[in-house]
C-alpha positions as CSV (number, residue, x, y, z in Angstrom):
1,X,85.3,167.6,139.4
2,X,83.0,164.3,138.7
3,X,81.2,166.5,136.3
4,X,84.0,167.6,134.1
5,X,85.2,163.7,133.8
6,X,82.6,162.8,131.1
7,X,83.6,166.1,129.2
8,X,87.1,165.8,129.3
9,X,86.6,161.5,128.2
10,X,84.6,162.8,124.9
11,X,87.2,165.0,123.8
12,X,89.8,162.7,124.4
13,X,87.3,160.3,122.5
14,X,87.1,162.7,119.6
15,X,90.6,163.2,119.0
16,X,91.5,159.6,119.3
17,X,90.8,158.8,115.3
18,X,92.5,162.1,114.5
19,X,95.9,160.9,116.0
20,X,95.7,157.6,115.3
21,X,95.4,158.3,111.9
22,X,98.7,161.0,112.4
23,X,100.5,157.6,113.7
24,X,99.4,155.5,110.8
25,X,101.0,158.1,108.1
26,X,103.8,158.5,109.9
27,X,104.5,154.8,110.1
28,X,104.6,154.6,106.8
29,X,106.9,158.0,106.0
30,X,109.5,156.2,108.6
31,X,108.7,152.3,107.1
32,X,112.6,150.7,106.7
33,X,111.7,149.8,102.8
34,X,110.9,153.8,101.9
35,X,113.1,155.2,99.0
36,X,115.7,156.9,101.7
37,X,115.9,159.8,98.7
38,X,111.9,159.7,99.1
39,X,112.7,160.5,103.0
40,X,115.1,163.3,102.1
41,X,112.3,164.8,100.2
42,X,109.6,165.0,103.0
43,X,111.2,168.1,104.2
44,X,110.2,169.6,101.2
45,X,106.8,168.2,100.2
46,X,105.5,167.9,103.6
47,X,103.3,164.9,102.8
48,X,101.6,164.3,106.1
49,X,100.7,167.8,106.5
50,X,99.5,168.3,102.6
51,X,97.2,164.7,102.6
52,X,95.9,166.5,106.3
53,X,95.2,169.8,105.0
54,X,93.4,167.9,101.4
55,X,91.6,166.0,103.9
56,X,92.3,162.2,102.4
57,X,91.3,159.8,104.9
58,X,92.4,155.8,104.1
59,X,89.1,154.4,103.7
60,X,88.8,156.6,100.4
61,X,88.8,155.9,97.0
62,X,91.1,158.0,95.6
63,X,93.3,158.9,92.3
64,X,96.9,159.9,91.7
65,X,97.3,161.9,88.7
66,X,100.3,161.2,86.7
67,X,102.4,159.9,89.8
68,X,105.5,160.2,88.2
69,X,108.2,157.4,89.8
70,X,105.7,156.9,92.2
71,X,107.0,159.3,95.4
72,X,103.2,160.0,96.8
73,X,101.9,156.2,95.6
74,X,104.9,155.2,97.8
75,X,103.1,157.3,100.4
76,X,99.2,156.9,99.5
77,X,98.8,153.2,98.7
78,X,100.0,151.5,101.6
79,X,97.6,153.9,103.8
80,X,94.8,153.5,101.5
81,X,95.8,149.7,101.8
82,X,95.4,149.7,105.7
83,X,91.8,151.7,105.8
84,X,90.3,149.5,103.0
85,X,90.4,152.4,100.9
86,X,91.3,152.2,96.8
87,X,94.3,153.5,95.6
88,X,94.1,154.4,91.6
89,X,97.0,155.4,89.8
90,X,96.2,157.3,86.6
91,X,99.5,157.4,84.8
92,X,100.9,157.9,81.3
93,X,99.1,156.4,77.9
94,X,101.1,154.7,75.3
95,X,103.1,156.5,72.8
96,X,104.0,160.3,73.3
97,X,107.5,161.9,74.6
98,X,110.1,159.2,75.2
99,X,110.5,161.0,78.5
100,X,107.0,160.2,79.7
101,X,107.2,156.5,78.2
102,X,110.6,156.1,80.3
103,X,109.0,157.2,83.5
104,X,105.4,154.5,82.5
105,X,108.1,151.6,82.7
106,X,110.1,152.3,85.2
107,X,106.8,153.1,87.5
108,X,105.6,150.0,86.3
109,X,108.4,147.7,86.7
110,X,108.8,149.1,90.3
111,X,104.7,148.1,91.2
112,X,105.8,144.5,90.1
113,X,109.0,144.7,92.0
114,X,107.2,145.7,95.4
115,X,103.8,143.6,94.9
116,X,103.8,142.9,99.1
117,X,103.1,146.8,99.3
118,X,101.8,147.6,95.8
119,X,99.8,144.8,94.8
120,X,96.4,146.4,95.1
121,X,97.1,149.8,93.1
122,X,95.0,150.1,89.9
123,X,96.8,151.6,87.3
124,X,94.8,153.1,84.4
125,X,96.2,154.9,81.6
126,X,95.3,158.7,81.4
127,X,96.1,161.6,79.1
128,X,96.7,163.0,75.6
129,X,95.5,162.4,72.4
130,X,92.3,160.6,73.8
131,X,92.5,159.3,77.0
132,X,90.4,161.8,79.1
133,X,88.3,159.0,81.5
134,X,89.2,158.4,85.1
135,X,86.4,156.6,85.8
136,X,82.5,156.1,86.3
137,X,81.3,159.5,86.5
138,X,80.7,160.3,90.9
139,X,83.0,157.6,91.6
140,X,85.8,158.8,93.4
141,X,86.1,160.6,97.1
142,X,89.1,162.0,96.4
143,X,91.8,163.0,92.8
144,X,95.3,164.5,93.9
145,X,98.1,165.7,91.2
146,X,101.4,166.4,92.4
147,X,103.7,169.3,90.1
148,X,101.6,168.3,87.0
149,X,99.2,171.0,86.1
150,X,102.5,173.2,84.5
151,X,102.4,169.9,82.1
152,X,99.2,170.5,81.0
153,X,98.7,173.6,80.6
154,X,101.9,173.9,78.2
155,X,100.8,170.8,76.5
156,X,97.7,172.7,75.8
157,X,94.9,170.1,77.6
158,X,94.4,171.3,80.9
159,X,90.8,171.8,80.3
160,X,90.4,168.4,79.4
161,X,91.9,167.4,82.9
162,X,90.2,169.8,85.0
163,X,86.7,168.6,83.4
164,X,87.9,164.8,83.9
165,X,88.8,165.5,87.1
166,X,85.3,166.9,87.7
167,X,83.5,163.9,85.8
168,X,84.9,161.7,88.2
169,X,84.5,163.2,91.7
170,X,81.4,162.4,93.4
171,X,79.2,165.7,94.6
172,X,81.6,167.0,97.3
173,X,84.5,165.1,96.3
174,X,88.1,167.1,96.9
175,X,90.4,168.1,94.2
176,X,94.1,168.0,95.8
177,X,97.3,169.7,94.1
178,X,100.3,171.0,94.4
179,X,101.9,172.7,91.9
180,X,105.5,175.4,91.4
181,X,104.4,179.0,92.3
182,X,105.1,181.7,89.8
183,X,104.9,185.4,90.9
184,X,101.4,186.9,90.0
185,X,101.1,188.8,86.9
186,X,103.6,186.2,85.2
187,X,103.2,186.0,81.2
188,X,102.1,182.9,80.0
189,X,104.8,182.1,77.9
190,X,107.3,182.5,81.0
191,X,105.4,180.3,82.6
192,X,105.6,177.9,79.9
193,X,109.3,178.4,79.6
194,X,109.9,178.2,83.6
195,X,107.6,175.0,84.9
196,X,105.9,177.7,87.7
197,X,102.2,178.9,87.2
198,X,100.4,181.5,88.7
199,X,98.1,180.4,91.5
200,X,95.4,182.5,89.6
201,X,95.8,180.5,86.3
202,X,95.4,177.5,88.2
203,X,92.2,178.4,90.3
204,X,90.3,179.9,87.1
205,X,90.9,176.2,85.3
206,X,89.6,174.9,88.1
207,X,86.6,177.0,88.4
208,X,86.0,177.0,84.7
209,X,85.7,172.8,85.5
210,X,83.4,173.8,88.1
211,X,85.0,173.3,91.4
212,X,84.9,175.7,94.1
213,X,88.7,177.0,96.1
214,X,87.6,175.6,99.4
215,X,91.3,176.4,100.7
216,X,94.8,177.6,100.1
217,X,98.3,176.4,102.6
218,X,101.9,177.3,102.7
219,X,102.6,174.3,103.6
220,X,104.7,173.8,100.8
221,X,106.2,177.3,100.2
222,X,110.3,177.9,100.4
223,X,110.7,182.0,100.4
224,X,114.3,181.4,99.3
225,X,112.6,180.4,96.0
226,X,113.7,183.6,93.3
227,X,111.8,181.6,90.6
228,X,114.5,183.1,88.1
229,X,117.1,180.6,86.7
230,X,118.8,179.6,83.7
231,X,117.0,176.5,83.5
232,X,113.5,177.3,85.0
233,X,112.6,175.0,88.0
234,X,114.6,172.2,86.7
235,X,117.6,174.3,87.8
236,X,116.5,173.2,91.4
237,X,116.2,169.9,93.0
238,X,115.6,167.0,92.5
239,X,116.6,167.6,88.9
240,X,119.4,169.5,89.4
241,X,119.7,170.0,85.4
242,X,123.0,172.7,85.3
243,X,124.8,170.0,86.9
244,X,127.9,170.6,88.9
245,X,127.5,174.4,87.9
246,X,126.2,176.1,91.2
247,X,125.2,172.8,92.5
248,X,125.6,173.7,96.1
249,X,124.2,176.9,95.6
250,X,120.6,175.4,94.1
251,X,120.8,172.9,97.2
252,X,121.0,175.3,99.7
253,X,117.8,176.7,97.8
254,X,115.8,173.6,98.0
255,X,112.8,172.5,95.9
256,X,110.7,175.0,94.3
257,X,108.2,177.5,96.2
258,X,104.6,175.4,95.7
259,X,100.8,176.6,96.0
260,X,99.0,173.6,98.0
261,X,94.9,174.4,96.7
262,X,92.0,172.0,97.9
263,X,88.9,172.6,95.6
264,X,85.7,170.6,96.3
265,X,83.0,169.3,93.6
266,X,79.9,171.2,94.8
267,X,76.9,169.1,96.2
268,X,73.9,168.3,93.9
């Protein structure tokens, strides 16, 4: 019995930072000043569970791609805060859609608004015409993108991304995303029309950048997803966009079904 005490201490030992780290996220997910919307939302998007399976660690450096209103910076930068980690923001450029300008400010104004949590996210401008650098080139540990690739690839610069995204990881750096699943063997221009891409289309930009699939989840899949509706994914929540018409019926859907792909930078 004395013999297996030592054993039995190292594996406790060697789990410890694993669930610590599990409580730390967690903390945060359940923190009383969390969008309560946000919270609604985990049962969907499964954050601890998809930062877990990418791999991101707080003591990282790591960049958000086009965060949106901020649901994963609420998320990433108060856990990247706690581990001494750096928390980079890479949102929308001046100018373009009046959409994406709305969603800038209102991002923006809710940093400033929350500086206690907030106040050490670096927010860089990224995206079309000419704003393709995320950084010194081998910088970063880490780049994540949340539902944004179906963006780029309508908008016609996904390339320009993918090989950004590359610049700026350092050899063996992870590639995080998230994206609506289409059905394999969807046409381009339904995809274009519907806001869901093929995994396939996805993984050969990705290669063509030069990352490697290290890994594919379900974590964020949702079977009851038909991927056919009158107003593509935006039909579903959180957009909701028919309205009142079958509201209940989208609900009881849920969010779109979602590929969850880590690709790594290869080693030099």
């Amino acid at each position: 019995m004395k013999r297996l005490i030592p054993v039995f201490v190292s594996v406790c030992m060697a789990l410890l930072p694993q669930l610590t780290l599990s409580a730390d996220i967690q903390t945060i997910l359940d923190h009383p000043d969390r969008n309560l919307s946000n919270k609604h939302r985990d049962q969907y998007r499964n954050p601890a569970e998809t930062l877990d399976f990418f791999g991101i660690k707080p003591d990282m450096s790591v960049i958000e791609i086009w965060p949106g209103r901020g649901w994963y910076t609420e998320v990433l930068a108060p856990w990247i805060k706690q581990g001494d980690g750096n928390f980079i923001a890479a949102g929308f450029p001046e100018g373009g859609p009046v959409w994406r300008q709305n969603i800038k400010a209102e991002y923006e104004a809710w940093l400033a608004d929350h500086p206690d949590r907030f106040e050490e996210v670096e927010v860089i401008a990224f995206g079309p015409p000419d704003n393709w650098q995320l950084g010194p080139d081998n910088s970063a540990d880490a780049v994540l993108t949340f539902r944004n690739v179906h963006n780029w690839v309508k908008g016609g610069f996904a390339e320009q991304v993918f090989t950004a995204m590359f610049d700026v990881l350092k050899p063996g750096g992870i590639l995080g995303l998230t994206d609506h699943r289409a059905d394999a063997g969807t046409s381009l221009q339904t995809m274009n029309a519907s806001g869901y891409l093929t995994e396939q289309l996805v993984i050969d930009l990705a290669e063509q950048a030069g990352f490697v699939l290290e890994a594919k989840s379900e974590i964020n899949s949702n079977p009851k997803d038909i991927k056919n509706y009158p107003a593509g994914v935006w039909t579903l929540p959180p957009t909701l966009r028919l309205g009142e018409q079958d509201r209940e019926k989208y609900l009881g859907i849920g969010e779109s079904d979602r590929m969850t792909l880590r690709f790594r930078k290869p080693e030099e």
